[in-house]
KEPA-855400 format. One line per field, with one value per residue (C-alpha): residue in one letter; x, y, z. Coordinates in pm, whole numbers. Layout:
<sites>
residu c(a;...) $
c1 c(X;...) $
c2 c(Y;...) $
c3 c(Z;...) $
</sites>
This chain:
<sites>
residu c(x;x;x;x;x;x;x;x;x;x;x;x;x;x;x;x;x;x;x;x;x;x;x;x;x;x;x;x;x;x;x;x;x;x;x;x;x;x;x;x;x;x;x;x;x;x;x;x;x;x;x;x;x;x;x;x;x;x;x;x;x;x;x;x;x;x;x;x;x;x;x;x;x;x;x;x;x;x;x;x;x;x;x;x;x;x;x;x;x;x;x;x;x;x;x;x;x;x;x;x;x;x;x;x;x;x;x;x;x;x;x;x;x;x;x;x;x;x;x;x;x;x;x;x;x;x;x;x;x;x;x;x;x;x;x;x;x;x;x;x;x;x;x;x;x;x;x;x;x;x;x;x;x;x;x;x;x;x;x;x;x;x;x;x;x;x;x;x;x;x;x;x;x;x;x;x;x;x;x;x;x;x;x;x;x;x;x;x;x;x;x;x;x;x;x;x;x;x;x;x;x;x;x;x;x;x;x;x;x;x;x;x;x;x;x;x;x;x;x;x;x;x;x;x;x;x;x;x;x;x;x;x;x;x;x;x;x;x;x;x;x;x;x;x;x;x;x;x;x;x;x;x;x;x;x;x;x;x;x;x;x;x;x;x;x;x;x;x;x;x;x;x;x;x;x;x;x;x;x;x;x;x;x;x;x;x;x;x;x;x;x;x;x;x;x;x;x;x;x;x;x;x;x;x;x;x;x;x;x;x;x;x;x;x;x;x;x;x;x;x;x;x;x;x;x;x;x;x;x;x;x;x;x;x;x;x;x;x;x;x;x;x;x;x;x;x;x;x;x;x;x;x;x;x;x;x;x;x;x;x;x;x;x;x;x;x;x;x;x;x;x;x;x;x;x;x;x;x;x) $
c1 c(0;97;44;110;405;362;-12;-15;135;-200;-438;-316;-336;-645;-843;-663;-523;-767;-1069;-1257;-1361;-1177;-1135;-823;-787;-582;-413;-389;-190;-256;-609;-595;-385;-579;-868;-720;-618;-985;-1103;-851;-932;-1356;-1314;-1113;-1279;-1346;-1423;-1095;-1104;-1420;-1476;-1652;-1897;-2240;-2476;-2773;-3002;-3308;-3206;-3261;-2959;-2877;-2767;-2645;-2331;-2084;-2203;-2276;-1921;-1747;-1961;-1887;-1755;-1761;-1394;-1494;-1179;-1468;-1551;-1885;-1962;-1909;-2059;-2370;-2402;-2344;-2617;-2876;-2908;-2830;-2797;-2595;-2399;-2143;-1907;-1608;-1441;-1072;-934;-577;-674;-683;-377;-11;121;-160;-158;228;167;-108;135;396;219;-67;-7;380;346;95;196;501;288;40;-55;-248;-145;-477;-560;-689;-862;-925;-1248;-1400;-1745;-1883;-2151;-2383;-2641;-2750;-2769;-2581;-2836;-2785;-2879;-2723;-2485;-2183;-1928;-1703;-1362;-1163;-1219;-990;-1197;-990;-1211;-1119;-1392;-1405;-1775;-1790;-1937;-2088;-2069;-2280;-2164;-2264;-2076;-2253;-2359;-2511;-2689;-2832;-2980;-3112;-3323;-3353;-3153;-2777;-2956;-2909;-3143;-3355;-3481;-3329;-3520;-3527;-3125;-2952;-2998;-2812;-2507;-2150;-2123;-1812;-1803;-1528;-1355;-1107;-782;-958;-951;-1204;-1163;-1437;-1398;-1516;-1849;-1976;-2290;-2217;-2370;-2317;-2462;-2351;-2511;-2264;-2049;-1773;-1507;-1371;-1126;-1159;-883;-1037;-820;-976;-893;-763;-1007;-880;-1162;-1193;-832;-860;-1215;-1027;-721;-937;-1045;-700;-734;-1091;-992;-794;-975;-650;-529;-818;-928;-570;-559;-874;-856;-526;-463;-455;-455;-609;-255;-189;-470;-450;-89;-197;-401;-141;130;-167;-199;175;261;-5;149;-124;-441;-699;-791;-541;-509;-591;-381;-95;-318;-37;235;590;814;1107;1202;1550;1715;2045;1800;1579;1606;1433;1351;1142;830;992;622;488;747;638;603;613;509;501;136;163;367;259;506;340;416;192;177;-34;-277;-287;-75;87;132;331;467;756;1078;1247;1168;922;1094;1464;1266;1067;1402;1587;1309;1268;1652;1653;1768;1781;1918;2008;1763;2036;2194;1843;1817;2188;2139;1813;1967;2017;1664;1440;1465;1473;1124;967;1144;1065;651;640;795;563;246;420;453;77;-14;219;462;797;913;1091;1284;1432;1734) $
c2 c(0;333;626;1010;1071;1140;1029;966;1311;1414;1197;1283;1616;1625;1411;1590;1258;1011;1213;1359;1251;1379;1370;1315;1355;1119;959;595;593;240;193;-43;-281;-305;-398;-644;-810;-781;-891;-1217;-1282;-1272;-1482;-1739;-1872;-2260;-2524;-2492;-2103;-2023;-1649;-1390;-1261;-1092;-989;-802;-801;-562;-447;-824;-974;-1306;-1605;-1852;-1605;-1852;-2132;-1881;-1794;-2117;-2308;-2039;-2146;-1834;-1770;-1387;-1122;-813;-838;-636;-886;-1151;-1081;-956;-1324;-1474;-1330;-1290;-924;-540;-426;-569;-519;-764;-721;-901;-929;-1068;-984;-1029;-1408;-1503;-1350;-1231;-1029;-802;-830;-761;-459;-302;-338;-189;125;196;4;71;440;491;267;525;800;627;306;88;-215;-345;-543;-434;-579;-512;-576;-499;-375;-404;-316;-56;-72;234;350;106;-165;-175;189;481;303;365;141;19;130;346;336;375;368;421;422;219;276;293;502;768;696;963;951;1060;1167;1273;1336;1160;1456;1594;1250;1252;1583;1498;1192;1177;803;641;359;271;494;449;764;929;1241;1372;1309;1327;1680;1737;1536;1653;1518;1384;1293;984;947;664;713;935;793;883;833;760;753;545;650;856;758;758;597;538;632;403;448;376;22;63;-59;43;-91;-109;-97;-138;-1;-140;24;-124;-284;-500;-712;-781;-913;-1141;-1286;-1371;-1491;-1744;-1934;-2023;-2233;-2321;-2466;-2722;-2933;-3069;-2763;-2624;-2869;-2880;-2577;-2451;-2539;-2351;-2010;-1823;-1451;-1164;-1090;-1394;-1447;-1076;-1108;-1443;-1243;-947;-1176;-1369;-1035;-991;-1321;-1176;-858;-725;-866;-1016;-1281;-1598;-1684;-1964;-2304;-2377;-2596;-2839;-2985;-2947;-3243;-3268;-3630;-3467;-3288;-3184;-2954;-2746;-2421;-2205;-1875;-1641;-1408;-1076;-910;-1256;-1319;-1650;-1566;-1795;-1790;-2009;-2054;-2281;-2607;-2513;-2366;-2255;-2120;-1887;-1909;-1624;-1630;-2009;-2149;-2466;-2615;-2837;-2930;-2752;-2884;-2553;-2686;-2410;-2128;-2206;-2284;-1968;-1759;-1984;-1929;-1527;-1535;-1736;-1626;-1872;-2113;-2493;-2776;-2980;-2689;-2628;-3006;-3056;-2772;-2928;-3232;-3227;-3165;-3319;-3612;-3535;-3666;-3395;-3099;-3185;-3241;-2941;-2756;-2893;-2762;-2410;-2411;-2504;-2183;-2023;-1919;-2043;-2041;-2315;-2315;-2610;-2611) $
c3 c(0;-149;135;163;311;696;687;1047;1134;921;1119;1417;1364;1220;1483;1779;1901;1749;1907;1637;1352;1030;669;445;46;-182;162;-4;-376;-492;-491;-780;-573;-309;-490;-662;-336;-241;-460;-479;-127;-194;-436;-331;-22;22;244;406;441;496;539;846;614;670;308;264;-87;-57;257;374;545;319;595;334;267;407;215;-98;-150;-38;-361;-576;-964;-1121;-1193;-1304;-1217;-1203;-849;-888;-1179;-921;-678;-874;-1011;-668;-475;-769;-693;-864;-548;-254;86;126;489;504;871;943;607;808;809;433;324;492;165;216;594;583;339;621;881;726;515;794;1154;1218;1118;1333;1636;1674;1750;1942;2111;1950;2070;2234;1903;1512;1265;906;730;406;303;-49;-249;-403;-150;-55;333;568;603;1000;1009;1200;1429;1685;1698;2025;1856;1656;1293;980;670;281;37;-228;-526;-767;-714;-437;-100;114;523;768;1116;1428;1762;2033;2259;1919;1829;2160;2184;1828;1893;2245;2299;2190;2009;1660;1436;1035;1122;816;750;1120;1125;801;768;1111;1010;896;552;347;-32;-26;-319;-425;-182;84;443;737;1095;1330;1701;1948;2009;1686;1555;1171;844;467;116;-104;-483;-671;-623;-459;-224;131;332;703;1042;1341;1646;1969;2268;2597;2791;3076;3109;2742;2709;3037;2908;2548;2732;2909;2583;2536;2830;2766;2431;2564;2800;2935;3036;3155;3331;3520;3585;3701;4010;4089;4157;3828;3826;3580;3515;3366;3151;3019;2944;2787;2512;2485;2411;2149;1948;1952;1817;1527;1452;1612;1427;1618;1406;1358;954;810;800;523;321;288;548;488;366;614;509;337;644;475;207;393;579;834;883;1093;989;1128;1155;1324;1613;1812;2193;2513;2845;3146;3345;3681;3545;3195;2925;2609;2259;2073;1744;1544;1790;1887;2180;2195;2552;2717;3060;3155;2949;2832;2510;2363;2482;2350;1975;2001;2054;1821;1527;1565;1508;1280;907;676;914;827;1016;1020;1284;1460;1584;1624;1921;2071;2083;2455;2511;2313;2026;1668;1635;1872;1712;1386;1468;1657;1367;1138;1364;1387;995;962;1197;942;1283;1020;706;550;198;24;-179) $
</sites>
């Protein structure tokens, strides 16, 4: 992704610390490129990565869109085309959450071009997500809505979209509540509107009530920043421990804190590069039959992180943990895979070799290649 220079300095600026809402011209230079990754992703999605998607035809939200675009056979490149075809419809909203998930050249290109600008003027290291919506659908089906989090919104295109926005003192002293709202012609009028062409960005702020006018199809791209929220992270870093009955079940009983689970998630979203959703699997496992030809290396944006919880050591993987008792195993692999550049497997087991057989470094490798946590290269 193709930015103005300084962007962030803009935004900043702008939103007086991410606390108004603001507008920005021609911000994102590539728009073409990031539709075309859109559109790859949408179309692409199968049995074994099956998409967070919500659609709407008519205004009617469509609950087969999972299956829908799973089936799909059209091979068409024009995503409006597609999409068109797919859900039997002129007019459509398509939403497409945990666009982080499907593919890591795009993912890697957000972080770099629009999360580590931004993270150096401001912390925003409670968890993001990117999403998509789609369509040519009119007002937001959902209505005039507030969201929970910061918003980063780049319109895409190729038609224009137009926002709505309100401030939520003002939207309250309009219509008497902080409830969603299709009261259009009592509120519209009262909103601060913004023509979006292809390459603007808005922000939205926690709390705005906002909605969009979308006539003509088009395209925006999504970053949710989520604020901190304690209770949130110590809830999520529970499930990692719920999803493992083993664990769980050995550990409930014992003394574990709100610290622990909270730095649980935070060290999750870290082993992510910050995204909130894991991505999907490698479809296919690595050969590691011929030792002497293959080599590792690390994803610098994805660094694997470990922890230790009562007699429990774990791994995390892009937000999945791998536990085991306590060998020093996982964390002398997690340091020796984020340093790792290209280096020989024939080195990596000769220096485990104290610890652990051949056999158990080489299957845990292969699960921390499926949660794409390594890379490996044959020569």
């Amino acid at each position: 992704m193709k930015t103005k220079e300084s962007w962030q300095d803009i935004l900043i600026e702008k939103s007086n610390n991410l606390s108004k809402h603001c507008h920005i011209k021609n911000l994102l230079h590539n728009v073409e490129a990031v539709e075309d990754h859109i559109t790859k992703i949408v179309t692409s999605f199968g049995e074994n990565n099956q998409p967070h998607a919500r659609a709407w035809t008519s205004g009617i939200q469509r609950h087969t869109i999972i299956h829908d675009l799973i089936t799909a056979t059209d091979q068409s490149n024009n995503l409006e085309k597609y999409l068109k075809n797919l859900l039997s419809s002129n007019k459509f909203c398509l939403s497409i959450d945990a666009l982080s998930s499907y593919c890591d050249i795009f993912s890697e290109s957000i972080l770099e071009s629009i999360i580590s600008p931004l993270s150096k003027r401001l912390d925003i290291n409670q968890g993001i997500d990117i999403y998509s919506f789609i369509g040519n659908y009119g007002l937001t089906p959902f209505g005039i809505h507030d969201d929970f989090d910061h918003t980063l919104l780049f319109h895409i295109g190729p038609g224009k979209k137009t926002a709505y926005i309100w401030e939520r003192d003002r939207f309250k002293s309009l219509s008497g509540t902080l409830t969603s709202s299709t009261n259009y012609s009592d509120l519209l009028p009262y909103a601060e509107k913004y023509v979006l062409e292809p390459g603007d960005l808005i922000y939205i702020p926690i709390g705005d009530f906002h909605v969009f006018d979308t006539i003509e199809f088009s395209i925006t791209l999504g970053i949710t920043i989520y604020p901190e929220n304690i209770a949130h992270h110590c809830v999520e870093g529970l499930k990692f421990l719920v999803s493992d009955e083993s664990i769980f079940n050995d550990t409930f009983r014992k003394n574990l804190t709100a610290d622990q689970l909270y730095n649980l998630r935070k060290l999750a979203i870290k082993s992510n590069g910050g995204f909130t959703y894991p991505p999907a699997y490698q479809e296919k496992e690595p050969n590691l039959d011929d030792l002497s030809s293959i080599f590792i290396s690390s994803y610098t944006e994805f660094p694997l992180q470990t922890t230790a919880m009562l007699d429990r050591e774990a791994l995390i993987v892009r937000m999945r943990i791998m536990w085991s008792y306590e060998t020093g195993v996982l964390p002398k692999l997690c340091s020796y895979i984020n340093t790792s550049n290209r280096t020989p497997l024939t080195t990596l087991l000769e220096n485990f070799k104290s610890i652990a057989t051949q056999e158990t470094v080489i299957a845990l490798l292969r699960k921390i290649y499926i949660m794409k946590g390594v890379r490996i290269e044959y020569v």
